[in-house]
Structure formats: C-alpha cells, structure tokens
C-alpha positions as CSV (number, residue, x, y, z in Angstrom):
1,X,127.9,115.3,97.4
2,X,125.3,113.4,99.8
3,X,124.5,116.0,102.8
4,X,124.6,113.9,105.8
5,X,121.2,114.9,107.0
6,X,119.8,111.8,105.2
7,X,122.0,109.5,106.2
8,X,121.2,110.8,109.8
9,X,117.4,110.2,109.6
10,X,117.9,107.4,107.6
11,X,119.8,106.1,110.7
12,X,116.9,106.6,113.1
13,X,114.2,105.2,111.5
14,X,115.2,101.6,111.7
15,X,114.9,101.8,115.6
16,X,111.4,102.4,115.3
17,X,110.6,99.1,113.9
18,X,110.9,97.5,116.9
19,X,108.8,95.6,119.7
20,X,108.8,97.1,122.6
21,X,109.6,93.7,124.6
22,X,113.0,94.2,122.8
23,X,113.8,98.3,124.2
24,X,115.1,99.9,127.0
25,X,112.7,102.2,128.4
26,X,112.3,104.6,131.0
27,X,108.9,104.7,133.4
28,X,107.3,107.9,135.2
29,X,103.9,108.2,136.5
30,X,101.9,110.4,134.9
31,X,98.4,111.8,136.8
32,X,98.5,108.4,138.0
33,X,99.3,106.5,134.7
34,X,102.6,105.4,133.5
35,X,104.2,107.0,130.7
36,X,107.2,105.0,129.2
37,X,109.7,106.4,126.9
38,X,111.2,103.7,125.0
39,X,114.1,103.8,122.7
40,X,111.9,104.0,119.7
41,X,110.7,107.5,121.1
42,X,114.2,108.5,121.3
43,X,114.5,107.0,117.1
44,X,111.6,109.3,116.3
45,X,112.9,112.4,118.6
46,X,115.9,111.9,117.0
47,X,114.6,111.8,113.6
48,X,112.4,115.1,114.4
49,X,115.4,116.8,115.9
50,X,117.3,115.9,112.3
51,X,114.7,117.6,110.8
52,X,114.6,120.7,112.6
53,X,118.6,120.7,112.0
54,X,117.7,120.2,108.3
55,X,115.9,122.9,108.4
56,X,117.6,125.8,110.3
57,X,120.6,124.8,107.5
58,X,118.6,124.8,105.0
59,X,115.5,126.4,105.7
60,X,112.0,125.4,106.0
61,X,110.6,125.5,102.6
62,X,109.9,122.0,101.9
63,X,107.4,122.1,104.1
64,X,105.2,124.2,102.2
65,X,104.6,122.1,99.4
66,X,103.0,120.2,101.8
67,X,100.0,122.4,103.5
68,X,97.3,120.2,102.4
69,X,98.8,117.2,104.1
70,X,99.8,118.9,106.7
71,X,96.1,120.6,107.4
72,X,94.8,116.3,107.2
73,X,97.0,115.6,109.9
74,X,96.6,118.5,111.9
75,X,92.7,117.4,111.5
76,X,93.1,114.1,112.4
77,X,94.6,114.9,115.4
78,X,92.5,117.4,116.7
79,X,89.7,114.9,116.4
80,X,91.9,112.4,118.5
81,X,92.7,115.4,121.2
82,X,88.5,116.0,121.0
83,X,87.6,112.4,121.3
84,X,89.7,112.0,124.7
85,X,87.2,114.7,125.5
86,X,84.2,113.1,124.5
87,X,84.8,109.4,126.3
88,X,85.4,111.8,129.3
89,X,82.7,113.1,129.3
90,X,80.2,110.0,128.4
91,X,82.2,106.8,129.8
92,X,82.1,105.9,133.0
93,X,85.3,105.0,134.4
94,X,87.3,106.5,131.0
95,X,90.8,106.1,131.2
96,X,91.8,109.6,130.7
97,X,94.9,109.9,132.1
98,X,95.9,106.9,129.7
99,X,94.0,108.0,126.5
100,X,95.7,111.3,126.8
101,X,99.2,109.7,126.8
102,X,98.5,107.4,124.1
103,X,97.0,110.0,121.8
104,X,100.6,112.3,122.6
105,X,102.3,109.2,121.6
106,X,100.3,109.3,117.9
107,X,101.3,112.8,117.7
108,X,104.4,112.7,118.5
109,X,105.4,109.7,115.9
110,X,103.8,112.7,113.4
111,X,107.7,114.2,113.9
112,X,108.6,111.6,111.3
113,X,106.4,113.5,109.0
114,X,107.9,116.6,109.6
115,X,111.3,115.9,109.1
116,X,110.9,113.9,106.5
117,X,110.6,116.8,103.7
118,X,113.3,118.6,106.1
119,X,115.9,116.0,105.9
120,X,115.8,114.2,102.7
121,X,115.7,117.2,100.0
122,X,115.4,115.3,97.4
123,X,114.4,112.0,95.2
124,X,118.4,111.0,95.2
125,X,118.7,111.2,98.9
126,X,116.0,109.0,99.8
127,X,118.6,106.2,99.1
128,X,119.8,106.1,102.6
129,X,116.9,105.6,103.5
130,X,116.2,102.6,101.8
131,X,118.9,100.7,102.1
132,X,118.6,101.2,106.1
133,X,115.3,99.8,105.8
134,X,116.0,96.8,103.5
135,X,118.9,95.7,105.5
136,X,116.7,95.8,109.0
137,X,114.1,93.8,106.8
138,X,117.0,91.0,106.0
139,X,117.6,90.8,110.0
140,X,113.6,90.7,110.7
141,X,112.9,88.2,108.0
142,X,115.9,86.2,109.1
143,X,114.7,86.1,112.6
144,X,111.3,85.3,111.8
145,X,112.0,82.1,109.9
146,X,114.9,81.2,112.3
147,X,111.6,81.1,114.5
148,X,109.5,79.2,112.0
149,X,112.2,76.4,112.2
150,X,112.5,76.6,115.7
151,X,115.7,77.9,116.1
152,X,114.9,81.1,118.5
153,X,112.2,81.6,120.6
154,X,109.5,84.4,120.2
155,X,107.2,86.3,122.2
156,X,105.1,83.2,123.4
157,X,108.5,80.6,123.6
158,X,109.6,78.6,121.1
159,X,106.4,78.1,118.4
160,X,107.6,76.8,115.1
161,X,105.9,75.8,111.7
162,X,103.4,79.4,112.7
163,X,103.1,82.7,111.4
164,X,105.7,84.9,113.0
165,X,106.4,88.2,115.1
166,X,110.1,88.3,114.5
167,X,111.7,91.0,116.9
168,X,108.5,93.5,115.8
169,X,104.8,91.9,116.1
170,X,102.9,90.2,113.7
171,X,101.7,93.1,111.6
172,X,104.3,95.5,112.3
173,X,106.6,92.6,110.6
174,X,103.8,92.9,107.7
175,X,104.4,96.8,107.7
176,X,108.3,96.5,106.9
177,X,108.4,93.8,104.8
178,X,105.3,94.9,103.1
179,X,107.8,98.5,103.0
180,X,110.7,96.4,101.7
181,X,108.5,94.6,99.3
182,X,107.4,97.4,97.6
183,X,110.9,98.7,96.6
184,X,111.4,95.9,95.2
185,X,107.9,96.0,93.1
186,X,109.4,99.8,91.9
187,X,112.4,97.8,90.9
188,X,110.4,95.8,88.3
189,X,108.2,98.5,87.5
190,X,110.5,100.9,86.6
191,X,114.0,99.1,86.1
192,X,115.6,101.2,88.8
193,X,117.8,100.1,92.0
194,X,117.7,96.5,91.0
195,X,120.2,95.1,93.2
196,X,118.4,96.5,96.2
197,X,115.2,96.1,94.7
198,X,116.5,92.6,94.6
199,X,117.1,91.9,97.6
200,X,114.3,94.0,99.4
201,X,111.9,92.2,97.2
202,X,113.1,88.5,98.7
203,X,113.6,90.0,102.2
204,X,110.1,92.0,102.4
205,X,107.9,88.9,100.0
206,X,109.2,86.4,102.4
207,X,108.5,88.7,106.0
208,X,104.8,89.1,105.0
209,X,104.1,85.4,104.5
210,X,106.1,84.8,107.7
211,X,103.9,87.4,109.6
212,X,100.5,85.5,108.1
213,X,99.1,88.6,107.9
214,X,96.7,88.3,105.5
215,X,95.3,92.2,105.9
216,X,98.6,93.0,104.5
217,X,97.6,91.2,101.2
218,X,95.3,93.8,100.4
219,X,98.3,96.5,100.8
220,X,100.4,94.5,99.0
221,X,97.9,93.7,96.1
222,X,97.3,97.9,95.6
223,X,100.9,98.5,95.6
224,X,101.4,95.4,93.2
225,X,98.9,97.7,91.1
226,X,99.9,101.1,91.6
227,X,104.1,100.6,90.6
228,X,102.5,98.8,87.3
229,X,100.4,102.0,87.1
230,X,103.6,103.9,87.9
231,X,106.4,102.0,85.6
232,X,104.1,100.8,83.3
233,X,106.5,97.3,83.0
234,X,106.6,93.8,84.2
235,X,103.3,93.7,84.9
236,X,103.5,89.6,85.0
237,X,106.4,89.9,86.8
238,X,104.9,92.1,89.3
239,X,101.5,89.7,89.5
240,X,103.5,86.8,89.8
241,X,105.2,88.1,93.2
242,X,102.2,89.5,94.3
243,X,100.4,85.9,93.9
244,X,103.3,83.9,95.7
245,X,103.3,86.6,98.4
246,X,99.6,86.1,98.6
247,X,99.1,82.5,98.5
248,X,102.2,82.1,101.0
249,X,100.7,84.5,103.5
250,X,97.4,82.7,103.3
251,X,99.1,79.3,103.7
252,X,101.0,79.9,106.6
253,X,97.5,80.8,108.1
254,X,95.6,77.6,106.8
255,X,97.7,74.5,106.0
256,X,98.7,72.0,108.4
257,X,103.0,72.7,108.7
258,X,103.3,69.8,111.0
259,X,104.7,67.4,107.9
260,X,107.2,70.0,107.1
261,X,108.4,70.2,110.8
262,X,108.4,66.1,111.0
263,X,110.9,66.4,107.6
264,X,113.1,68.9,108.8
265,X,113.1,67.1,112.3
266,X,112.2,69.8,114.4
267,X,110.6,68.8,117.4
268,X,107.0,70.6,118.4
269,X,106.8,71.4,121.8
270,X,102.8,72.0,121.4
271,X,100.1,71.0,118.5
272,X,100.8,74.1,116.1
273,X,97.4,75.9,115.4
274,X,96.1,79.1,114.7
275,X,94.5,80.4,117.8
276,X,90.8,80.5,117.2
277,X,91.1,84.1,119.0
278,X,93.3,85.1,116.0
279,X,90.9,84.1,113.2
280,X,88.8,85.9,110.7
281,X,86.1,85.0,112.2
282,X,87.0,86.2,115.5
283,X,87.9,89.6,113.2
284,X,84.1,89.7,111.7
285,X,82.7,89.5,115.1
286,X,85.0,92.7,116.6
287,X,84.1,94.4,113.7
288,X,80.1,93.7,113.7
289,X,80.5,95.3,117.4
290,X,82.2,98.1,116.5
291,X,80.0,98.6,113.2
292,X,77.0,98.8,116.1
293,X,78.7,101.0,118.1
294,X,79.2,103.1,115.3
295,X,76.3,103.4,113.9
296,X,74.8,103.8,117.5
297,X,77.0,107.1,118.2
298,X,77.4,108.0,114.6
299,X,77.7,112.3,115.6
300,X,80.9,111.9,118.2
301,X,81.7,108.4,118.5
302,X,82.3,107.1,121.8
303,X,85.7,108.7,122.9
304,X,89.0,107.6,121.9
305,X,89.8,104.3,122.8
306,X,86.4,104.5,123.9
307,X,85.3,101.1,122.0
308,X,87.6,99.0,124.4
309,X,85.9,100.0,127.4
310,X,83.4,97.2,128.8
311,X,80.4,99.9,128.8
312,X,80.5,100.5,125.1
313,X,81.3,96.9,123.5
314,X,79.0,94.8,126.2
315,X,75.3,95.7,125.0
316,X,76.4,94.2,121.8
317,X,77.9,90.9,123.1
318,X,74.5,88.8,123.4
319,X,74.2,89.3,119.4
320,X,77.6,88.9,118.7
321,X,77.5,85.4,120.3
322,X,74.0,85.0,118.3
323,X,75.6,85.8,114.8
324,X,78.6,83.8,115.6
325,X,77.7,80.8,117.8
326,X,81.0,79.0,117.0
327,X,83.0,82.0,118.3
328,X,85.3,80.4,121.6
329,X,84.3,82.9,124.3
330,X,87.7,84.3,124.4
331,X,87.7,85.6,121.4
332,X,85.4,88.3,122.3
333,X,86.1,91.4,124.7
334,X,86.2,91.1,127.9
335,X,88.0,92.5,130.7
336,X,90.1,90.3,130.5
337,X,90.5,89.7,127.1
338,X,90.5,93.6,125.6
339,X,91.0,92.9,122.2
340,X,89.3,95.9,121.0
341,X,87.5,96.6,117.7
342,X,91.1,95.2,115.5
343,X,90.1,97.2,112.1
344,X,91.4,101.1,112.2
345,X,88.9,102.3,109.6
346,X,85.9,100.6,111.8
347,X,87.8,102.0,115.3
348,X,88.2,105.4,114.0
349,X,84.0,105.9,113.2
350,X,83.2,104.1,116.3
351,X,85.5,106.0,118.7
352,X,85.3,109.3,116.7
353,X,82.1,109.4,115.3
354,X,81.7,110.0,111.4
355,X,84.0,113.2,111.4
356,X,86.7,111.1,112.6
357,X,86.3,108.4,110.2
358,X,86.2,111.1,107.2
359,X,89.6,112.5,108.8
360,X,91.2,109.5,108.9
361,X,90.7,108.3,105.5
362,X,91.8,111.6,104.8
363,X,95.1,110.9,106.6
364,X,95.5,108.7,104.0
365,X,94.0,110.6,101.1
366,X,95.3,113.4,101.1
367,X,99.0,112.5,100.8
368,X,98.1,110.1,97.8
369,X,96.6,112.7,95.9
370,X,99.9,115.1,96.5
371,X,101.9,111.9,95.7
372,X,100.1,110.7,92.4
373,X,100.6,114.5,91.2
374,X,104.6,114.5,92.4
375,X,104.5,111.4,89.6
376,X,107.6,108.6,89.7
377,X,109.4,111.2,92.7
378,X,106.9,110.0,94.9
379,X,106.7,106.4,93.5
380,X,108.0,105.4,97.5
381,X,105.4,106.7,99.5
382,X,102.3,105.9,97.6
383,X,103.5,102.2,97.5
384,X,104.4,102.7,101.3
385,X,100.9,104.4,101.5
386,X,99.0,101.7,100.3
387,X,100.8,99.4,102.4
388,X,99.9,100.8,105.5
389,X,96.5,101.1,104.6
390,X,96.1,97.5,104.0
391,X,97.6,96.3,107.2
392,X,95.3,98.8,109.1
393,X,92.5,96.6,107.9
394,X,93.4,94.1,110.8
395,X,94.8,96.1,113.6
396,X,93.2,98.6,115.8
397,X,94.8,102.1,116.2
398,X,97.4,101.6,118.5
399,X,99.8,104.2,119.0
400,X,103.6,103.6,119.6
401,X,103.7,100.8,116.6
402,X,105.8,100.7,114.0
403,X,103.2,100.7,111.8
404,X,102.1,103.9,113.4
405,X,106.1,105.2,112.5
406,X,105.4,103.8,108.6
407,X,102.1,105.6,108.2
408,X,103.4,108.6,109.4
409,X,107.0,108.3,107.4
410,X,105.0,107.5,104.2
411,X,102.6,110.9,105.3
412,X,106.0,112.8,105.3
413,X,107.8,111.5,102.0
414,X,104.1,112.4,100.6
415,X,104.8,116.1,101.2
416,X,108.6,115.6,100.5
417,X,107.8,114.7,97.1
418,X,105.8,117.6,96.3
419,X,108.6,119.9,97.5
420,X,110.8,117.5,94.8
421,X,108.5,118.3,92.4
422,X,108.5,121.9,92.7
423,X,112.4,122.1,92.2
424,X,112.2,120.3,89.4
C-alpha cells in the first residue's frame, strides 16, 4: 500500500515550477530590503515539512546514505554564506542586505533535498512523483505553444512564431520539460512506464524546443547518453529524439517563422526576431567578463552576486566592446541593463573564487557518483542531474527558480537512491 507521504510531496513540487509573475506573494522589509514569500516558498516549505513528517514516522535513516552529498551541499553553501562576506567587505556599495536574502532563498530550496529521501522511501514511490510532474509539463507545453500561435499572451504581450516562457521563464520551461523529457528517454532505455514515458517524452521534447533554449541541448544530449548507458536499448531511438529535440530547439532560435505565421494566418503584432541581447554572442561576451573577473580574483572571488555590481564588470567593458564590436550596447551590463555573467559555472569562480567553483561542480558531482553506484534505482536523478547542469550553462545563479527547485530535487533523489540501494 502507497504511504501517502509521496503523494503529499509529490503534490508540492509542481508549485515550484512556476514564475513568479504568476504567484501570490507576501512582502516585508527586511534591513531595508524586501523579502517576498511567494507561493513557491510555501511548495518547498511544504515539501520540507512532508519530509520531517516522513521522518518522525518513519525515522530519519535515509538520510544517512546520503553524507557525502549532504557534506557537498553543506560546502556549497557555506561558500555562498562566506562570499556575502567577502563582497562586503571589498565592493563598494554591496548589496548585503539583498545578497543575504537571496543566498537564504538557495538554502532554503535545499529543503527539497532533504525531504526527498524522507518522503519517497523507495524506487516504487517515486511514481507520484512523476506523474505530477509530467502532467504540469502537458499544461506548460500546452501554454507555450498556445503562445507560439498567438493564442495567449506572455510575459512581454502577445509574441508569436518565438521561443517561449510559458507560465515559468524560458529556461526554467527547459528545466521541466528537459525533466519530463528524460522519463520518457528511461522509457526507451529500459522498457519501463511507457505510457507515461509516452507522453512525458512528447510533452517535455516539445517544451524545450518551445523554450529555444539551446543550453538545455547539452543537458539533454548527456541524458540521451546516460539512459542508453543505463538501459542499454534503443539507442537509435533515443538519438533520434535527442536529434529532433536538438535541431527543433536550435530552429526556433534561427529560422525565420514568419511564413509559418502568414499560413496559419496569425497576425504579427511586431517583426518576430531574436533579441540581439539574447544571442550567443551577447552570451560569449558576459562570459569573457566574468572569465576576467575570475581569473583577476581567482583566491575569493568577488562576493556573491558580486559580478553584477558595476565596480567589478566595468574595467572589463572597453575590451569586451573591442572583442565584440558588433555587440548592440544593450547587450552588455549596465545599470540599467544588469544582465550579469548568464553561465553558473563561470558566475560561481568569479563570485566565489576557485573554492567556490570546485564546490559547485561538486554540487553536482557528488550526487552522480552516489547515483551511478545506486545503478537503474537512481536512473531519475542522474538523467535529472544532467539536465540541470546543461541548462545552467546559460543562466546565472539565481535563486528562487525552478531550476534552482530541480537541481536541488535531483540532489535529494541522489541520496534517496542510495538509501534504496541499501534496503535492497
């Protein structure tokens, strides 16, 4: 009999894929800063509050199988609690107030880790969970294309024939299809859950190429890889999706949709275009600065969330603007255009220095290695791991994202499958 301590968490989660434009929230100030609590904080409070239930049932020794991962994060975020320290201490002007809320926010999304092992005891109850993400997938895929045809309006108004945000953000609609997508890979790879795996494969294949978010490619290309690894079948099956789901993703970025639009006879209130703020080359140029700034402040970075602060980016505009002459203006930071360093892996050196860089590939790291022990148990999370890591590629750390609630759900069904593994 299914304990309902899955279902519950399984329940939660879906909440946390979800744009903040589209929550109730709740504003205090803070030390002078705001601090909002939105109804994804309540999902992931929830979710940790399932957990601890869970465990004073059940007890608490999932979490042991664990320690490893749990020492990684615990790392992690002591280097993000010592790099608010650090831009105090050598920015002028440093946010502090703000930095330390956002860097509680990233810890506090690590509750989904936690519970995770607590609630869902093992490989047969992680069903739930599944299907309550493949059926929010069907609703954000179905949203996005409705805005692709021009039916409902997104962030921005009403854009068709362009990549979409659905009712989550351009890659956080990557991170749950690219989620979805991959249960549908394990489906091919190991014959298993086919009628979800069905339709989580359609519903997550067609989210990333509506999101154009080509970072999530690379995730989607390693999972490809690791359920063939994994299953061991279907391997031209499993290339063949990953190809359409590439070449779509990369089309939506780079061919002209505007004959598609004129044969459906959907009217364009604007030129459709990708932004030239929102191109790779835009991408090269954030990451060239934040390469300098990291290899400029290579000990102890320059504070968390440091890079985004006019001191540390502007002695490294004039050369930006040199190596890329073609590069609008607007496309690099400014004050008023803070678009920050857009690559975690880059962000993380930069702001952390190189200890913080090592800790958070070793976010990452660390729960594959438990995972590729754990075997097909853990077949979820490495897929979901490898996901994530992709996507990160083209976003800067953000916390309070649903990618940010994938990363660390993935961290937690990591250590969750070890604690299978050792029952078994």
């Amino acid at each position: 009999m299914l304990r309902p301590y899955p279902v519950l968490f399984a329940l939660c989660v879906p909440l946390v894929f979800l744009h903040a434009d589209y929550q109730p929230s709740f504003t205090v100030t803070v030390a002078g800063s705001d601090a909002t609590l939105y109804l994804s904080d309540v999902a992931v409070l929830a979710a940790g509050a399932v957990g601890l239930a869970a465990g004073v049932r059940l007890g608490f020794a999932p979490l042991r199988a664990g320690r490893a991962i749990w020492i990684a994060s615990a790392v992690f975020l002591a280097f993000v609690l010592a790099g608010t320290a650090v831009g105090a201490a050598t920015t002028g002007g440093y946010p502090l107030a703000d930095n330390l809320l956002t860097a509680a926010k990233l810890a506090e999304y690590s509750l989904l880790a936690l519970a995770a092992p607590l609630a869902i005891r093992g490989a047969q109850e992680l069903t739930p969970l599944l299907v309550a993400l493949s059926a929010w997938s069907v609703a954000a895929t179905f949203g996005a294309l409705l805005q692709f045809l021009g039916v409902l309006n997104e962030f921005e108004g009403r854009r068709p024939g362009q990549r979409e945000p659905s009712f989550l953000g351009i890659h956080d609609l990557a991170a749950l299809s690219g989620a979805t997508l991959a249960i549908g890979l394990l489906a091919l790879a190991l014959g298993e859950r086919r009628r979800l795996g069905l339709v989580a494969g359609i519903a997550g294949g067609l989210g990333v190429i509506l999101s154009g978010a080509t970072a999530a490619v690379v995730g989607v290309a390693a999972a490809g890889a690791a359920a063939w690894l994994l299953g061991r079948r279907q391997a031209l099956a499993i290339a063949a999706v990953v190809l359409v789901v590439a070449g779509g993703t990369i089309a939506i970025r780079t061919v002209d949709t505007r004959p598609l639009l004129d044969a459906l006879r959907i009217d364009r209130p604007r030129d459709v275009a990708t932004d030239p703020e929102a191109s790779w080359q835009q991408r090269a140029a954030l990451a060239y600065i934040g390469g300098r700034i990291f290899l400029d402040h290579p000990l102890l970075g320059v504070g968390w969330q440091g890079s985004s602060e006019a001191e540390r980016y502007e002695p490294y505009l004039a050369d930006a603007r040199e190596r890329f002459p073609d590069l609008p203006e607007r496309a690099l930071p400014s004050p008023e255009h803070e678009w920050g360093v857009q690559n975690a892996y880059l962000q993380a050196g930069a702001d952390l220095g190189l200890g913080g860089l090592v800790a958070w590939l070793a976010l990452f790291v660390v729960p594959l290695a438990v995972a590729w022990r754990a075997g097909l148990t853990a077949c979820v999370p490495i897929l979901w791991l490898l996901v994530s890591m992709g996507i990160w590629i083209g976003l800067g750390l953000v916390a309070g994202i649903p990618l940010v609630g994938l990363t660390w759900l993935s961290i937690g069904l990591a250590a969750a499958s070890a604690a299978w593994r050792e029952l078994s």
